[in-house]
N, C-alpha and C positions, 0 to 999 in steps of 0.2 A: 235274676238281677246280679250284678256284681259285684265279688264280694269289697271291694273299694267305692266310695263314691271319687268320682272325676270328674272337678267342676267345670273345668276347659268346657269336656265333651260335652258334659249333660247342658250346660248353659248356651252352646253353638247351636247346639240343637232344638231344643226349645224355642230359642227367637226367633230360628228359620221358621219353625212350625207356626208362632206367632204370625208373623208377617206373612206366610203363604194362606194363612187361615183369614188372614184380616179381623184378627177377631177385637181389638180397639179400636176399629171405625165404628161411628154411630150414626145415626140420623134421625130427625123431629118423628115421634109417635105418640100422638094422641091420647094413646091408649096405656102408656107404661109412664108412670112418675117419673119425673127428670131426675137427674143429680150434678150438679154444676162443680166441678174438681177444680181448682186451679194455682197454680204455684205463679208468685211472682219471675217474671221471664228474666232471663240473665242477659246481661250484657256478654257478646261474644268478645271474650277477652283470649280466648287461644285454647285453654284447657279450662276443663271445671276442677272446683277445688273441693276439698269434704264439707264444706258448707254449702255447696251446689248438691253435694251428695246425700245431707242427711235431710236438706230443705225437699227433694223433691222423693227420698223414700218414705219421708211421713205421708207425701200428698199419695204417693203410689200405693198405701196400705189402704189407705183410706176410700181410693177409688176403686180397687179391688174389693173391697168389701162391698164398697155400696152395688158393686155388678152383682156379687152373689148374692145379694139381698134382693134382688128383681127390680134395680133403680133400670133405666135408661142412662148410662155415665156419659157426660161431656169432660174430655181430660185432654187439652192441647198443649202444644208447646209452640214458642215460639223466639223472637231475638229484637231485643233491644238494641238497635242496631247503631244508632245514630249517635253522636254527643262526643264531648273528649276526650273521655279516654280510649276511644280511636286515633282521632288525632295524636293525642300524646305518644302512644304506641308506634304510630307510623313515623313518626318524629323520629324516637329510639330507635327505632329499627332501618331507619331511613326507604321505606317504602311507601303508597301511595295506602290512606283508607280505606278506601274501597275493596283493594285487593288486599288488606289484611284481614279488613269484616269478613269477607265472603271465604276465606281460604278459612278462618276460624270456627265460622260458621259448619261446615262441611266438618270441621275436625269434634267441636264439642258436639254435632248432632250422631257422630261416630260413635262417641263415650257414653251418649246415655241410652242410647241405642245397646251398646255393652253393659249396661246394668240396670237393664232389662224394666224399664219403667214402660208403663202402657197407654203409649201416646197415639194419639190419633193423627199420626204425624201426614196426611192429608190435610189437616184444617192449618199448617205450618205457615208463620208468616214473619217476615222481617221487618221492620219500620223504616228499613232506606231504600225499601224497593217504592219505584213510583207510583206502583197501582195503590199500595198503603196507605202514603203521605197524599197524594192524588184529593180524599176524601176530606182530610184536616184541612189541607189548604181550600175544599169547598167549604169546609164549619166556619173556617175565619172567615170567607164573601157572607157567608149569614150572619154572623155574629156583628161585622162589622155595620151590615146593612140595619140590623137592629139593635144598633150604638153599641153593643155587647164589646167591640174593640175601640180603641183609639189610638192615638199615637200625639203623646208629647216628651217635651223634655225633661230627660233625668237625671240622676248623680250616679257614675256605675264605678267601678274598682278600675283601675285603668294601668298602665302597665307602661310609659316612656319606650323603655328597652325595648320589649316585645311590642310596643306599637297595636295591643289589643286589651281586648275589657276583659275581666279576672272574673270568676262566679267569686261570692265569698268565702269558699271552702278552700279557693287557692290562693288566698291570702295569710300568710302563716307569721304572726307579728308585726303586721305590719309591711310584708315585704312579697314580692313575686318567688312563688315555690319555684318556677323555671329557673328565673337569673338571678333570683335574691337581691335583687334590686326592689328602691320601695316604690311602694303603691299608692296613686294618689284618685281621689276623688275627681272625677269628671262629668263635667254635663254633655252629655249625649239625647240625640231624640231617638227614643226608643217605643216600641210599642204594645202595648197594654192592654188584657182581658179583664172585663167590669166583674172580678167574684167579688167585690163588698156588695154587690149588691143583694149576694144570696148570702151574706154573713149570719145574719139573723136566723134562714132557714137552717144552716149550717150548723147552726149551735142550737140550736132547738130537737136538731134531728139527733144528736149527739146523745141525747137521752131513750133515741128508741133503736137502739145498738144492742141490742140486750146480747147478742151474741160474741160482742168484739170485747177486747180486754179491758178492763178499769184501765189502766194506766194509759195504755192508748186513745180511749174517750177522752183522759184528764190531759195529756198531752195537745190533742187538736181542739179542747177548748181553750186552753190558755194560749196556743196559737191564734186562735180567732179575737181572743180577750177583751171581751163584750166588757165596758166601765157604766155607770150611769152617772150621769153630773149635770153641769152646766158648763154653756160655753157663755164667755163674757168677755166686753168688748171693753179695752184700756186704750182712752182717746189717746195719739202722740200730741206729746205736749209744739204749737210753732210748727205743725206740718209744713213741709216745703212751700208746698205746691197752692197755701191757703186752701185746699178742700179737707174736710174733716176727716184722718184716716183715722183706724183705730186699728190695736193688732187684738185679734183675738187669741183666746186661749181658752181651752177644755181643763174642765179640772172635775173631781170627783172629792175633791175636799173645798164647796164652796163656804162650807162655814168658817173658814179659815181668812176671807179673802182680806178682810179690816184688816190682816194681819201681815198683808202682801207688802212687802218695803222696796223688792228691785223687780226687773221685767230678764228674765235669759232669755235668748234666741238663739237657733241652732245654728253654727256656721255656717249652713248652708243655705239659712231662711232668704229669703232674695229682698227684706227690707234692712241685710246687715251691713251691706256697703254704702245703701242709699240712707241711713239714720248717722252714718259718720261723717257723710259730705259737710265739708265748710266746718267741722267741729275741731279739727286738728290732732283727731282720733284717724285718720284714716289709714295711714303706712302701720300701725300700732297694728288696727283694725286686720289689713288686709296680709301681715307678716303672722297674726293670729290664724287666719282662715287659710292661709297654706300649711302652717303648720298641723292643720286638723285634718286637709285635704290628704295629707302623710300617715294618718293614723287610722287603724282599724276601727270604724263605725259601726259594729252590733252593737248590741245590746250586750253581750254581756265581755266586750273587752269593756265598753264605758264606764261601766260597773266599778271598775278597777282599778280608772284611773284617779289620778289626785286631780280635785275640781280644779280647775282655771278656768279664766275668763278676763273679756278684756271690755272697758267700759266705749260704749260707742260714741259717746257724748251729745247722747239724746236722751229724752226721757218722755214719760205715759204718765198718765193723771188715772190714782185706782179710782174707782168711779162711785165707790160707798166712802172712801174712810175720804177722798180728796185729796190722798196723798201725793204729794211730786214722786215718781217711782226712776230711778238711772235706770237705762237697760244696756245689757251687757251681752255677749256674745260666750258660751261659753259650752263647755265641751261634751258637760253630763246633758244639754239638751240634743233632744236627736230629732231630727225634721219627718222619722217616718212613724212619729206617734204625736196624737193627736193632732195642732196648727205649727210644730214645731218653735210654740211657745211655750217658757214654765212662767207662770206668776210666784212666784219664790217668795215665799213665807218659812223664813228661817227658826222660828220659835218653834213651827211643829212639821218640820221635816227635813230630816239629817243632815242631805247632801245640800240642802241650802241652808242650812246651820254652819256646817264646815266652809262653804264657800263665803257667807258672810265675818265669819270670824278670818279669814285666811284676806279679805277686803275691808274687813273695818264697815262694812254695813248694819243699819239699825235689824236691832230685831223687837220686835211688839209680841207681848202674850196675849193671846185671845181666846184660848182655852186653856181653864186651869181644872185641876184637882175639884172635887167637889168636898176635901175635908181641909183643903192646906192652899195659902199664894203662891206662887215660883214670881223671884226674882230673873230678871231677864241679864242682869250682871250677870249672875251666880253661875247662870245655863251653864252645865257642860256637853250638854245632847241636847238633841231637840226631843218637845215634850209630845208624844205621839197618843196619846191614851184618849180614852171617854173623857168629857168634863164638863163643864159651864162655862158659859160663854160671859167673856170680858172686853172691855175695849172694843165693842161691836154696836154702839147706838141702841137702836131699840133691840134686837135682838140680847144683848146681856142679863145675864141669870140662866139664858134656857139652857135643856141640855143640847150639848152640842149635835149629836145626834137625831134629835127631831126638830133642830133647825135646819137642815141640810135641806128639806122641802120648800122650807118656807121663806130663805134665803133664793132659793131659784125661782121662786114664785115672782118675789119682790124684786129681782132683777128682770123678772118677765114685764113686770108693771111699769117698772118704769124706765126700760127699754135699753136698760145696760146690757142685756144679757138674755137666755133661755135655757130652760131645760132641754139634755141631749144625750145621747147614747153614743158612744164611741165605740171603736173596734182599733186592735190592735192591728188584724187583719189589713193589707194592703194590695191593691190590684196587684195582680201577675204580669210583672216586666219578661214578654218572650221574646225581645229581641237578644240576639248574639251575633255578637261579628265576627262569626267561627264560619268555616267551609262546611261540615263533615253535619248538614244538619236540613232539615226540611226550608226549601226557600220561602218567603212568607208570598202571596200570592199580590203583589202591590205596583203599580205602576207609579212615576214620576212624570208629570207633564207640565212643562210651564206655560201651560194656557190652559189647562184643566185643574191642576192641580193634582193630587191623591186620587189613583182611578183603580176601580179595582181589575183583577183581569178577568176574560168572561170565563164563565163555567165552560162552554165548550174547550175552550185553550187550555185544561187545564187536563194531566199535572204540569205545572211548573218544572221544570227537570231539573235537577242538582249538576251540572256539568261534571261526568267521574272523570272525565280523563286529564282534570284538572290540576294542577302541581300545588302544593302548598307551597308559601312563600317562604323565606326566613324567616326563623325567630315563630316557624306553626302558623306564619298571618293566613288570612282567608286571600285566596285568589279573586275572588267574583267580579269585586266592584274593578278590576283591571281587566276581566275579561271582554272586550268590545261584543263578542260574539253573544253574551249573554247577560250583559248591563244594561247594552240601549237595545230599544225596542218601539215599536208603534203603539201611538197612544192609543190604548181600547176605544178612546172616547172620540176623538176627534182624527185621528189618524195620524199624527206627525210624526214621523222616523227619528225625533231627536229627543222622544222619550227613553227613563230610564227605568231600570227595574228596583226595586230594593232588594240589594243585596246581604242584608240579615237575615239571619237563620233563627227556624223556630226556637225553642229550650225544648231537650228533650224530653221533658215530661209532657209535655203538648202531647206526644208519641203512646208514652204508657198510661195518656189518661182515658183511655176508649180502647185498647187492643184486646181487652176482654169480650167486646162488642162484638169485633169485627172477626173473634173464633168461629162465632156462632153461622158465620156464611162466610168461609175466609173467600172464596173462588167470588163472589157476588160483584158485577160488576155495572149493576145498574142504580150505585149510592154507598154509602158509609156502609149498609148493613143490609141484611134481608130481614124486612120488618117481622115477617113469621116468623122466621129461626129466633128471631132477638125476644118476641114474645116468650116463646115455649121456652129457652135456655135459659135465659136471663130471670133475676140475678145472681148472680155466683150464688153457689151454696155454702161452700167453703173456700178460703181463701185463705193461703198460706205463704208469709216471707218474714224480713227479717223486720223487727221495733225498727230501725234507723228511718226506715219508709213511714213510719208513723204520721206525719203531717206531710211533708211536700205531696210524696205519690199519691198517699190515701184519700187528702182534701182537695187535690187537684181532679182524682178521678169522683168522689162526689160531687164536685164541682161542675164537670164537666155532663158528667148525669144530667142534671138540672136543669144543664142548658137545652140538651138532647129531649127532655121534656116539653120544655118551653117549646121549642121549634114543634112540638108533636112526632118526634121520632120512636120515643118510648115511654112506656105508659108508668116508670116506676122512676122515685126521686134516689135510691141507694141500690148502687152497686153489687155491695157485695154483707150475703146476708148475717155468715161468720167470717171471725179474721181470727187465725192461730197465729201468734207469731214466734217463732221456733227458736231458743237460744243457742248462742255461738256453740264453735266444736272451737276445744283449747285445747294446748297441750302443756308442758313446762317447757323452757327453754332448754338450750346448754349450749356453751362460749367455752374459748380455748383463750388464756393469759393472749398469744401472740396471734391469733387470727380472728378474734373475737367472735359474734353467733356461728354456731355450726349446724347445717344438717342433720337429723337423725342419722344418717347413714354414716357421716361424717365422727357422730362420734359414738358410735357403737363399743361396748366394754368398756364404756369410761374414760378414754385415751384418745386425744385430737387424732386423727387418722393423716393429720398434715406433717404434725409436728414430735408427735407423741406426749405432750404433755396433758398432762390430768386434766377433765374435763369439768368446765363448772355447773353445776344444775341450777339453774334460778329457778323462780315461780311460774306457776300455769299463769299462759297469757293468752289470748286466743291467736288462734294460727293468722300468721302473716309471713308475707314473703323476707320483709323487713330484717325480722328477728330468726327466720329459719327454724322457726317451729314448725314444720309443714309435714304432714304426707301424702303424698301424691296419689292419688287414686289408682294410677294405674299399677304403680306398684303391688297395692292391695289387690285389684282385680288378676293381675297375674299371679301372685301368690297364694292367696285365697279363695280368689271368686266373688264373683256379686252378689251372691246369697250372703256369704260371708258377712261380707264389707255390711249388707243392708241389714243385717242381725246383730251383727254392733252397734248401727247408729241408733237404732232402736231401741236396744236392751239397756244401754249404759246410762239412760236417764229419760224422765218424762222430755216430752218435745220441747213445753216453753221454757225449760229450767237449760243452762249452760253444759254443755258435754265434755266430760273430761276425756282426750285422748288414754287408751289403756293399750299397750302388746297384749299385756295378760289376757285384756277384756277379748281381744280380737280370735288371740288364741282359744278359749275357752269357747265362744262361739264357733269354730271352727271344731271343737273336740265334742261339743253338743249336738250338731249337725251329723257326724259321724258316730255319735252315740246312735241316732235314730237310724241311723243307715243300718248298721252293724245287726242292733237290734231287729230290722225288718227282713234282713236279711236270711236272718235264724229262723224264723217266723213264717217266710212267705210262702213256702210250701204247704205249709198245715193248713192258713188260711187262704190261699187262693180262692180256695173252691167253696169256702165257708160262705153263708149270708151271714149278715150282720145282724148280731141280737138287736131286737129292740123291742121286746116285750117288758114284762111288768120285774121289778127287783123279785119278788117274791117267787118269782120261778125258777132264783138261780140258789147254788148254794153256797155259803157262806165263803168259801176259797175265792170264787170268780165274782160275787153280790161286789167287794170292797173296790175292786176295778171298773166294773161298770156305773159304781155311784160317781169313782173318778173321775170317771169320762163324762157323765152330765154332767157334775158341778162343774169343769172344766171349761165346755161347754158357756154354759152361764158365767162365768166369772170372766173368761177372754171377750164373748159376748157384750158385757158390760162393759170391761175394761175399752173395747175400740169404739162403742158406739157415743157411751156416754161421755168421756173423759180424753181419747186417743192417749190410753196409758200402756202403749205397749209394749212399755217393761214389765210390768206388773201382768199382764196378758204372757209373754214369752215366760215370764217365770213360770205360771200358772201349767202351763204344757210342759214345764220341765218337771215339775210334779207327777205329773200324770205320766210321763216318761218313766218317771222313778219307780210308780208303783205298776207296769207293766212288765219293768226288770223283774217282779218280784213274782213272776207267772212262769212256773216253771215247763219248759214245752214238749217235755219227756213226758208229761202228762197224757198228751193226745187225747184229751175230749173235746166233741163236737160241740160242747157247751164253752169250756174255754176258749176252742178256735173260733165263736160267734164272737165270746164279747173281745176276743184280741183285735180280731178283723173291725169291729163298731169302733174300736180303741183305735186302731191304727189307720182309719178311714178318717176319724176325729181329728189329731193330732196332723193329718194330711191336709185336712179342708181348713183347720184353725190358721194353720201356721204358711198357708198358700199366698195369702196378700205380701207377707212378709219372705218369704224367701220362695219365689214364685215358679224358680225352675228346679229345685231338687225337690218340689211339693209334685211337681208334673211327673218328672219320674217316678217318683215312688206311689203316684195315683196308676198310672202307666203300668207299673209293675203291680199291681195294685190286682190287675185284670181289666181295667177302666181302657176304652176306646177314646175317648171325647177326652177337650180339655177339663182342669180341674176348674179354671175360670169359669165355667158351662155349667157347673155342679150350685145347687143353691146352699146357700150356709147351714152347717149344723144346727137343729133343734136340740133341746135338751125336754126329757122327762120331769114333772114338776114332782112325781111320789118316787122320784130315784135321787132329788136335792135333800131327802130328810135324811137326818146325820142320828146313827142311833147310838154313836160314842159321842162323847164331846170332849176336849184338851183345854183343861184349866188351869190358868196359868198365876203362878201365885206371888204378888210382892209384898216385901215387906220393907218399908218406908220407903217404899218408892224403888226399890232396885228388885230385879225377877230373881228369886230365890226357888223356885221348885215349879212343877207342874204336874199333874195328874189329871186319869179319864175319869169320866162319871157318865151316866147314863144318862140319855136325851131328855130321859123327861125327869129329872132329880129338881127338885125346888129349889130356893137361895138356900133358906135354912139345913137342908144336906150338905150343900155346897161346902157354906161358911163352918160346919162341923168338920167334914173331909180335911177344908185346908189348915183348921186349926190343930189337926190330929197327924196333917203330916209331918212324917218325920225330919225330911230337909228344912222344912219350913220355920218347925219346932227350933231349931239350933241358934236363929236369927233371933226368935223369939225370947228363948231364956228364960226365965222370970218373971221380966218386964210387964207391968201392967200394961195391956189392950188397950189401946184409947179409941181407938174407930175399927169396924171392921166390912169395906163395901163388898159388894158382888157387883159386877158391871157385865147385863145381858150374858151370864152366863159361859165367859169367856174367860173374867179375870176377878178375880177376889186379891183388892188390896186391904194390907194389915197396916195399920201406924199404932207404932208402940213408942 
């Protein structure tokens, strides 16, 4: 071998042999356990960035192991193709979508192709190719045909300037991230996939995740955010129209309701223009509901804001206390929870505390303290606690908590009201009135109405050679060629198409499926293949995905159920979700962020002034925290680069950028080279001990117990936990102690257990750095890939340790340590550490107050 390693060469080489060998193609076998690998797929945005890097070399460690384990590995890759920030992109760059997806595509399947991950790049699929979208737009003819879709009107983000609808994510205060212009609330018809209807499933199954993160479970529950209450009906006082209307409203605090003094409704409610008519509230009214139509509507900008509200000059009769109730319009209610009504009971709940003090509104106590009264003057907060009930008819005295049934009961009885179950959860609005996105499969006929179009006709084709308008608009609905159409149903030529685009999650919420037979073109999937693969085994991407993607593709499961397509309700069986790669910043006084490169030795490279260091933040293009992969892969290598992302921190925890780290893996890798190098001749020709510890002698015993524990510990470290940092340390050990094999020795016994040791250290550390493990298996005397090889076993009478390293603190800080012999009792132990000498100096005088052993490892002293 040579005496250098050369990762250019040895990595050019490898891939080739890779890909000439096909050795990552799989296919359905009966007969070998599956293993489902999968990394969330990237949007082709031009190059992959270290967080593309270090997200798919944990999947790559991962799926390499389970090959040497004897799984059957499914590990594909593929491209999120479709959605904005194509658009946006081609915007910038003033070129057409399509040809910037496809040109990117081509360039990021180049770079991972370069860092050597083991894709089945056979089963490759896009989501803007037609045969892909081709099958969604058949799931929406099913879903629609069994009500699963609909289509009405909605309120979307809307944009004047740009003359299109904004997702909420590009709404930045209020305003268009494009033109900074502001954003107003618009009704649009748009249309709608029924998942409240699996909400209930949804959050039930949430408890048999056992393999996905707490936080991600806690996440997509409160997303779904199952309440329990009553819904209750407050007649409007003088209805228009003389038919008895009433507004309903869900509350989850009905024991409160005696307590209710005003009625809010969202701006948006559609009885807030029609309860001001003829009141001489209406210009008030409707200069209020533009101004709201102007402002950020989640959840949590409302949160924020200072309550307003403006009274409509109508009013609701509470249906228990018989109260005259105002209702008002006002900002903190929001129309996408619960009826977009509050019954507003200011004595015990904040934001209608503060809104009625800020209007001069009654407030009523109706749950008090169970040891003290509250004056309703006196409130400075609304009183939220347990208590007894007051001002409430028959209900007073109980505690307010086990009225809450009985109150829902009694509005059951007498027909104000019902017990009900809410969800936060809200249908899936997919329509978009973007170009760059699956057409939705839907005809317009004005003698038919809504028709859908037939499955033969389909896919729907996206028109690529389409121009975007100004200002990013969608072309379509101006396309003649691709707007009107013949009505499926009756034939007329002067039907039209619908020209909105799916949401791209419609895209990534089944592309998992569709691995498993990407070429199949007789439906969605090949029901066999979907059997045997499916579901994911492992699944790996970033928390942000934590509810859209994740609840969209259980969602989507469900339905793929329902229809009988597949036999399972969840997806995906674990979920890792891997933490950011950060790095620090650094800014120059006159040019502000800079490149790493830019300011290398501390000195703006622009301007020459000193350069500022701020804090790790995670890399972004933004701030020029960045390193470029290819950078690394030219300097380094992929081995490299994938032994840093690795080492430098467990997967779910955040990655600090290091040179040093980078270096240091680069100086480890050539430790092991250098070393086999010296070596390879002795052990060429050697077989690999693997008989009993007791037949070696005590010089070569302490290497080979190395190398099983070694063994065992890496073993543990990737199967149990994917800890492999603690795995790489692990083989840096066992590195350590084969330095310490001197090879002047020339015995046939030492060259066994060198060659067992350095076969070890080969097979351990192959998932992880895949082509200098090929070499040195190669040089090794090995014919076959190291991929081909099954994973090291270890020896279970070569794991017994006949020293032990006890480590000794006193009050709490490590002050010494010493060996003792494997089978020494506590009571030796705690004599040893009281007698040693380091130990002794901490100790002093000082009366002993406790003194533990813990399993033999550590004997803490507090004095």
């Amino acid at each position: 071998m040579d005496k250098k390693y050369d990762p250019k060469t040895v990595e050019s080489k490898w891939q080739s042999y890779w890909d000439e060998k096909g050795l990552f193609k799989c296919k359905e076998d009966p007969d070998r356990e599956k293993y489902y690998l999968l990394e969330m797929f990237p949007y082709p945005s031009g190059r992959i960035h270290m967080g593309h890097v270090r997200n798919y070399t944990i999947g790559d460690v991962v799926a390499r192991y389970k090959r040497m384990r004897g799984f059957n590995v499914l590990h594909p890759m593929g491209w999120d193709a479709f959605g904005m920030p194509a658009e946006n992109a081609a915007i910038a760059n003033n070129t057409h979508p399509a040809g910037w997806t496809y040109n990117n595509i081509k360039t990021m399947r180049s770079q991972l192709k370069r860092i050597g991950f083991s894709y089945d790049w056979d089963r490759e699929i896009a989501t803007c190719d037609p045969e892909y979208y081709r099958w969604e737009q058949w799931l929406f003819l099913k879903m629609y045909e069994r009500g699963m879709a609909y289509r009405k009107e909605s309120f979307v983000n809307w944009c004047n300037t740009c003359t299109t609808v904004l997702a909420n994510e590009q709404v930045e205060a209020g305003m268009c991230w494009r033109c900074g212009k502001h954003v107003r609330q618009k009704k649009l018809w748009q249309w709608f996939l029924r998942i409240t209807d699996y909400a209930e499933d949804l959050l039930a199954y949430c408890d048999k995740l056992p393999g996905w993160p707490d936080k991600v479970i806690t996440m997509q529950k409160n997303w779904i955010g199952k309440s329990i209450g009553a819904q209750i009906r407050f007649p409007i006082e003088n209805a228009k129209d003389n038919s008895e209307k009433v507004i309903p409203v869900f509350t989850t605090r009905q024991d409160t309701v005696f307590g209710a003094t005003f009625m809010c409704l969202a701006p948006e409610h559609p009885l807030v223009s029609e309860l001001s008519k003829g009141t001489g509230q209406e210009d008030k009214i409707r200069e209020f509901v533009e101004q709201m139509s102007m402002q950020d509507r989640s959840d949590k900008a409302v949160e924020n804001y200072e309550k307003e509200g403006v009274f409509t000059g109508s009013y609701c009769i509470n249906p228990l206390s018989g109260r005259r109730m105002p209702i008002y319009t006002a900002n903190f209610a929001l129309m996408g929870y619960g009826t977009g009504a509050v019954m507003s009971v200011p004595a015990h709940d904040q934001r209608d505390f503060e809104f009625a003090k800020k209007y001069g509104l009654d407030i009523i106590i109706v749950v008090k303290p169970s040891d003290k009264n509250i004056d309703a003057a006196a409130m400075t907060e609304a009183y939220t606690g347990e208590g007894v009930m007051v001002n409430s008819g028959r209900f007073d005295g109980m505690n307010n908590q086990k009225a809450l049934d009985e109150i829902a009961s009694f509005l059951d009885e007498k027909g104000f009201g019902e017990k009900t179950v809410n969800f936060r959860l809200r249908d899936w609005g997919i329509s978009r009135q973007r170009y760059w996105g699956a057409p939705i499969p839907i005809v317009y006929c004005k003698k038919c109405g809504v028709v859908l179009v037939q499955e033969e006709d389909l896919p729907v084709v996206l028109p690529e050679e389409a121009d975007l308008l100004p200002g990013g608009r969608s072309p379509l609905a101006g396309l003649d060629y691709f707007a009107r159409t013949r009505c499926p149903k009756c034939g007329s030529p002067d039907a039209k198409r619908e020209t909105d685009t799916m949401d791209t999650f419609v895209e990534s919420s089944w592309y998992f499926e569709r691995y498993c037979s990407a070429d199949y073109n007789c439906g969605m999937f090949d029901a066999k293949a979907v059997s045997y693969w499916m579901p994911v085994d492992q699944y790996i991407g970033g928390v942000e995905h934590a509810i859209l993607h994740l609840l969209y593709s259980r969602y989507f499961t469900r339905v793929l159920k329902d229809l009988g397509l597949v036999k399972y309700k969840e997806p995906f069986t674990r979920l890792l979700t891997q933490g950011m790669v950060c790095k620090e910043t650094a800014s120059c006084p006159e040019h502000g962020f800079l490149f790493p490169e830019e300011a290398k030795g501390g000195f703006c490279k622009k301007c020459g002034k000193k350069v500022i260091i701020g804090r790790v933040e995670k890399m972004s293009k933004s701030k020029k925290n960045v390193i470029d992969p290819n950078i690394m892969l030219k300097q380094y290598g992929a081995d490299v680069t994938r032994l840093f992302c690795l080492f430098a921190a467990p997967p779910e925890r955040d990655l600090e950028w290091s040179d040093q780290g980078v270096e240091g893996g680069y100086r480890f890798l050539n430790r092991i080279w250098s070393l086999a190098a010296v070596w390879i001749d002795l052990i060429k020709e050697a077989i690999p001990f693997s008989g009993s510890p007791d037949e070696l002698d005590e010089s070569i015993l302490i290497l080979y117990k190395k190398a099983h524990q070694t063994i065992k510990k890496v073993t543990d470290d990737i199967e149990g936990r994917f800890h492999f940092n603690t795995a790489i340390s692990a083989v840096m050990e066992l590195v350590n102690t084969m330095y310490g094999i001197d090879p002047a020795a020339k015995s046939s016994e030492a060259a066994g257990v060198m060659r067992f040791a350095m076969e070890s250290i080969t097979l351990l550390l192959s998932p992880i750095v895949p082509h200098f493990t090929e070499e040195l298996w190669y040089a090794l005397g090995h014919k076959s890939s190291v991929l081909l090889e099954s994973w090291p076993s270890y020896r279970e009478d070569a794991l017994v340790r006949d020293i032990l390293e006890i480590v000794v603190q006193v009050n709490g800080k490590l002050r010494s340590r010493f060996s003792v012999s494997a089978d020494a009792n506590d009571a030796a132990i705690k004599e040893m550490a009281l007698s040693d000498e380091r130990a002794r100096k901490f100790i002093d005088d000082k009366p002993i107050k406790k003194i533990i052993v813990v399993k033999k490892k550590l004997v803490s002293i507090v004095v």
